[in-house]
Phi, psi and omega in degrees: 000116177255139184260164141254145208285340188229100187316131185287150173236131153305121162297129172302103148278114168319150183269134191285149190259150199206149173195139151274122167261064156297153166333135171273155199316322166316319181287347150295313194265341146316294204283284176327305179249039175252331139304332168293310171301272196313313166350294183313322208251326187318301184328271197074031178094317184344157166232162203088208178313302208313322177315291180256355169273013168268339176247354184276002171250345179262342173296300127015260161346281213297308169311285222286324186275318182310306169326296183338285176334308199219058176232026205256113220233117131310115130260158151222126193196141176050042206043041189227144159279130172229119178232131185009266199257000187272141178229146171228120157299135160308348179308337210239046152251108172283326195181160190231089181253118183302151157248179128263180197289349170284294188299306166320295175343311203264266222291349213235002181284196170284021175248355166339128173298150177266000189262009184294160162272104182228136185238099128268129207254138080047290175249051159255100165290008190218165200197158180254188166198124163263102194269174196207155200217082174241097155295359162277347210229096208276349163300138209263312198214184155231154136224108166244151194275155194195117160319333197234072166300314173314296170336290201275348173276358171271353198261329160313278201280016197256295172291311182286266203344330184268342193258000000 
């Protein structure tokens, strides 16, 4: 009976991480019915073009600016942090620290690096900052804002430990 000498091991993969940091749900109908107003005072009673063109272009508009506002995609994937159009390998991530909305303030305050990379939303309250250990590369960190800071920064580091 022949064994094998080196039993397979499963490899970890990390599981990979995704958030839209979309709009909060108020903010549609907010939005919506403050285009529906102006919309309203351009009209003014008016007749003709006037009539109807302030809302078929600001109803139009404003969904279209919301959408903007909150189409912005976190992943961690394929060993990459991906914020929207931006990508950093995890090979470059020195550390990873979750932030809250006190500590974003604080990093993102008046001592700010000016050369960090930062995607911030307003209404994300929590945010990671990715210090980075590139010496070709005068970027010091990232901070993007994330709803899950814990999530994604175990999840940052999970993928450079596996890469």
């Amino acid at each position: 009976m022949r064994q094998s000498s080196s039993p397979a091991v499963p490899t970890a993969v990390p599981a990979p991480y995704a958030e839209r940091l979309g709009l909060p749900w108020w903010a549609w109908p907010l939005g919506l019915a403050m285009a529906g107003l102006l919309a309203a005072e351009l009209w003014l009673g008016a007749t003709g073009v006037r009539a109807w063109l302030p809302f078929v272009l600001l109803i139009p508009g404003t969904v279209a600016a919301l959408w903007w506002l909150g189409r912005i995609r976190v992943e961690v994937r394929d060993g990459e942090l991906r914020v929207d159009d931006a990508h950093l390998p995890v090979r470059y991530v020195a550390d990873v620290v979750p932030l809250d909305a006190a500590g974003r303030r604080e990093v993102l305050g008046v001592g700010a690096d000016p050369l960090a990379f930062v995607v911030q939303r307003p209404w994300v309250g929590g945010a990671v900052q990715v210090v980075l250990d590139d010496p070709a590369d005068p970027t010091p960190f990232w901070v993007v804002s994330t709803r899950r800071p814990v999530e994604l920064a175990a999840a940052l580091l999970a993928a450079r430990d596996a890469a």
